[in-house]
Each structure stands twice: as C-alpha cells, then as structure tokens.
C-alpha positions in Angstrom: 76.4 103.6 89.6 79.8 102.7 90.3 81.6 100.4 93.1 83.5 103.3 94.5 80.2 105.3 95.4 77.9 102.5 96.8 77.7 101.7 100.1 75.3 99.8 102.5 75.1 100.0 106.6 77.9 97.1 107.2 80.1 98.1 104.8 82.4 101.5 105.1 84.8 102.3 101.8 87.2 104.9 102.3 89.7 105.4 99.8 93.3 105.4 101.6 97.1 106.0 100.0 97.1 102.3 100.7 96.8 99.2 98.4 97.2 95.8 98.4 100.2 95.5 96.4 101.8 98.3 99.2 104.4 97.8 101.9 101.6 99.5 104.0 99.9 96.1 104.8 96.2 95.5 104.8 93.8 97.5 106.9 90.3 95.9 107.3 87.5 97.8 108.8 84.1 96.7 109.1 81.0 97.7 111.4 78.9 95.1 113.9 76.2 96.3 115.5 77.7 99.9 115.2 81.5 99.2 116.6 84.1 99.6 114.3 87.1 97.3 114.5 89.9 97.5 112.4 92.5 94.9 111.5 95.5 95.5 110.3 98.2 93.3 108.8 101.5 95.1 110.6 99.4 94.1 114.2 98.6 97.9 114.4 95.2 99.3 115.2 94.4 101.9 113.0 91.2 103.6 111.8 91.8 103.3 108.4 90.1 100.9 105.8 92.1 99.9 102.7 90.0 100.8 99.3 88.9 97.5 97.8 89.1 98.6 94.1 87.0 96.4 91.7 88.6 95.7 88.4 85.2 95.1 86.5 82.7 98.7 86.3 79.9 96.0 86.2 80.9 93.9 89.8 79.8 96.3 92.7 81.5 96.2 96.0 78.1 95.3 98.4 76.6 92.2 99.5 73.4 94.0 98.6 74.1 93.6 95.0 74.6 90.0 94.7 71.6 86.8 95.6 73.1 84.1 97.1 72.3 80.4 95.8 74.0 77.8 97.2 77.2 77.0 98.6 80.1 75.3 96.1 82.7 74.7 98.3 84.4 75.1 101.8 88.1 75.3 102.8 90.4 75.8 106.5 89.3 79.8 106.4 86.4 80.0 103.8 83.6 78.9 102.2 82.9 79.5 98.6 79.1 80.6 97.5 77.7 80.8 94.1 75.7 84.2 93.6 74.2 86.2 91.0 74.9 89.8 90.4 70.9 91.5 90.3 72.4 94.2 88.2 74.0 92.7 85.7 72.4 89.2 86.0 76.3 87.6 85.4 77.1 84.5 88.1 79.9 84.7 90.1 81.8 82.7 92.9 82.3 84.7 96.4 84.9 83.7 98.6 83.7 84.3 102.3 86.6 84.6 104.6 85.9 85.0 108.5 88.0 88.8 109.6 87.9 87.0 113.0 90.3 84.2 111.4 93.0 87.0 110.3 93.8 87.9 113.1 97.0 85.6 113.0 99.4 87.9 111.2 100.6 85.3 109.0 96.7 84.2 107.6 96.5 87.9 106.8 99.5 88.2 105.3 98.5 84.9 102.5 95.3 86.5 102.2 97.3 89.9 101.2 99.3 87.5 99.0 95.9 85.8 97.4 94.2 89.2 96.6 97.7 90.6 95.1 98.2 87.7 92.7 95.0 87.2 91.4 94.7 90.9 90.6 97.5 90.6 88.2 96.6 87.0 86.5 94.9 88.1 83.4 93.9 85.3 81.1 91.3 83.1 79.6 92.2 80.2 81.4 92.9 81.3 84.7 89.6 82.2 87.4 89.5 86.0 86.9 89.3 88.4 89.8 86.2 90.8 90.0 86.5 93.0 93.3 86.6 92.3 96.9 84.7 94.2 100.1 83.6 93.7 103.4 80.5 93.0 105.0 79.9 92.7 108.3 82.6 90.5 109.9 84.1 88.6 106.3 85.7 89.5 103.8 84.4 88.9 100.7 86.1 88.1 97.2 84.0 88.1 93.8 85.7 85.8 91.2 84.4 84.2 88.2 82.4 81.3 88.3 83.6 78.0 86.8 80.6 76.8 85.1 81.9 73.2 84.3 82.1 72.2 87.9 85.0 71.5 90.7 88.0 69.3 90.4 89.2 69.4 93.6 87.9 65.9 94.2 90.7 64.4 91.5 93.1 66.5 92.6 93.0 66.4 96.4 96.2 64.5 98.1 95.8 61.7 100.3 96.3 63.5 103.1 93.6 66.3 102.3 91.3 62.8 101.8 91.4 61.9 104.9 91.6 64.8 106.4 94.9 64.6 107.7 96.0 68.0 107.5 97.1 70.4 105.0 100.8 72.0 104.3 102.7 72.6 101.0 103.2 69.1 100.3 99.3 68.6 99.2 99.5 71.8 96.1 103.2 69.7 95.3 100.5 67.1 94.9 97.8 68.6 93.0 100.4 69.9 90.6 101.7 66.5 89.9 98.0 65.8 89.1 98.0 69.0 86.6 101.5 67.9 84.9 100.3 64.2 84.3 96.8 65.8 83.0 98.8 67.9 80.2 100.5 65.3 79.1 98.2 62.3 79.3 95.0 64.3 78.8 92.9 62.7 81.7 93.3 62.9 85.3 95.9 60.6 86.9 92.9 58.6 88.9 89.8 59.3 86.1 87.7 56.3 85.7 84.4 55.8 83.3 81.7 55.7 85.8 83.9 55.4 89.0 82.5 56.2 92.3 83.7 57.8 94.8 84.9 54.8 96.8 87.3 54.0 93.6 88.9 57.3 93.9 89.7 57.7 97.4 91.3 53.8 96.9 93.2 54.7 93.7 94.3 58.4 95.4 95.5 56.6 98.5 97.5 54.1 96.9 98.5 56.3 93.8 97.3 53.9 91.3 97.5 55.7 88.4 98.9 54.8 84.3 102.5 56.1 84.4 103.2 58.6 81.9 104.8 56.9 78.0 108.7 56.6 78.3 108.8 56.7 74.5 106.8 59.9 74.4 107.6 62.2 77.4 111.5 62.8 79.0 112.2 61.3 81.9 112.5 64.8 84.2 108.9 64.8 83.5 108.1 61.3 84.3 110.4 61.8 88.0 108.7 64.8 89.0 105.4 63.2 88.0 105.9 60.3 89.8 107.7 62.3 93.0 104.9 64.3 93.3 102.3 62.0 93.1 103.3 59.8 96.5 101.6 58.9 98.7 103.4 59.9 101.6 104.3 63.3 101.7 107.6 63.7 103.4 109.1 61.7 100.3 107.4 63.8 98.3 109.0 66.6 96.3 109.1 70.1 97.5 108.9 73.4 95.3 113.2 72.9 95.0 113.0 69.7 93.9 110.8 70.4 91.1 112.9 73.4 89.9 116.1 71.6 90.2 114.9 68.3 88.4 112.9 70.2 85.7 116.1 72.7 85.3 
C-alpha cells in the first residue's frame, strides 16, 4: 500500500503539475460534509488539489493511518499531536494547521515556505519531514518525533513569556539562546532543579553567565549578548547578526 493510492472520505489526492517548491502556489482542497472548497495561495479559486507527496514509503497520507495520543504542543496557527503510525508502529509528531487560518495570503504563503524547507533539510540532527495531507478542514504535517522532550520553555523570549506577542525579534532571541548553548554547553537560563518561577524571572531579566572572554571572540560574545535582551527593539535583527558575525 502506498501513500499515493490511499484515500479516505475527507481526504481527495489528485496528482497536479503543481508542487510546493513551484511558482504555481499552493492549492488546498478538502471535503466537509460533501462541499469542496479550495484554497489557493495566488487568491484564485480553482478545483485543483496540490499532490502532497510523502518522502518516507512507510508514512501514509490519511488520518486513518495514524492513533492520536496526546497533544505536545500549541502555537498562533497550530497545535502539535503526538501519534503513532498503526502500520508501521513508528511515533511521529503531526502539525494540525486550521485551512480556515490560511486564508490570509501571506499565512499561506509561510506555510508554502515551511513545507518547502523542511522537505529539503536532510540530516540527523534536524526534525525530519515525513509527508503532509489534508483531512477535513486542517492541514496536516507528519514529522519526526523528538523523543527527549520540548525546549521551547528555555528558549522562549520574554515577550513570548508573557504573552506579549510574537514577531522576528523572538527566533533573533531563541537563536541567541542556541549560540550561547554551543559554546557554553547548557542553556543560557538552566538551573539544577529550577522551577518554573526561576525561569520566567531569569528570562525576563536575562540573567544568564556571560560567555568566557578568554575563550570565545568578542563578535560572538556581542551578538550573544544583543540577542539575548530583553527588550526587543534593541535587539538585533537578521542584518545585524550577519554584519557583526561577517
């Protein structure tokens, strides 16, 4: 049995010239109650569903095929669900986006953008990308499953911890977090047997260990530091950390 021949009664695959990594744009279809409604990313209504391909033979492209156990996450347009495939028996994440929320043009053009990417990161240390379908009204994207747990806690920005809104400045955040990590080899805010309280305090007021002078040069230690601040208009953008670490 293959993902390209199985199909269920809210889920309609038709193979199209279409693909994500096209100029053509992204055509969802998917059936409620026996009405078809098609969304498509250029804001033209087409009856046309984009081919989902799955790059694993063993990950099929149907709800039916997977047995839902819990929810392990939740963001501004999804939630994330832990599941098991019943064929295979292998656990997975699901990404569960509402096709109701895409209608902006621009949410469906990042999701586009999400899907593309992760289709062509290949590597042991990046969340690999199964397949992705529809059913019913969400879209649904199968990735791999981190086992050892979610680090968003230690990595969210001030801002996303008191949910103050999100924009570009909060990942500038998070990946000051990752460059301290992979040079100091803990978190910026770990602490043995710290709750939860402890973080949010250290987060909001960035106390953190700077990074060794002796050790580490100091472009490293400034776009550390000027991405881990606490407010985020003096934060650095995406230039700023190119041109600094240039």
């Amino acid at each position: 049995m293959s993902s390209s021949s199985t199909s269920s009664p809210n889920t309609s695959v038709v193979p199209t010239s279409s693909s994500f990594g096209s100029n053509n744009g992204l055509n969802l279809l998917y059936n409620n109650n026996n009405n078809s409604t098609t969304i498509d990313i250029n804001g033209q209504q087409q009856q046309q569903l984009l081919l989902l391909s799955s790059l694993d033979p063993n990950c099929y492209n149907n709800l039916d095929y997977f047995e839902l156990s819990g929810k392990l996450g939740k963001g501004q347009f999804s939630e994330v669900l832990k599941a098991k495939n019943r064929i295979t028996g292998k656990m997975v994440a699901i990404k569960k986006i509402e096709l109701d929320l895409m209608k902006n043009k621009k949410a469906r053009e990042d999701c586009r953008k999400e899907i593309d990417l992760l289709k062509q990161l290949q590597h042991e240390n990046i969340i690999r990308y199964y397949c992705s379908f529809i059913a019913k009204e969400y879209l649904m994207i199968v990735l791999e499953l981190a086992e050892a747990g979610d680090l968003s806690r230690l990595l969210r920005s001030p801002e996303r911890m008191n949910e103050n809104g999100y924009s570009f400045k909060s990942d500038i955040w998070s990946l000051g977090c990752v460059l301290y990590e992979m040079a100091a080899l803990q978190s910026p805010f770990f602490g043995e047997k710290q709750n939860l309280l402890a973080l949010v305090r250290k987060i909001s007021k960035c106390e953190y260990p700077p990074i060794p002078s002796n050790i580490y040069s100091q472009q490293l230690r400034l776009t550390v530091s000027n991405c881990i601040c606490a407010n985020p208009a003096r934060r650095f953008d995406a230039r700023d950390v190119l041109t600094v670490s240039g």
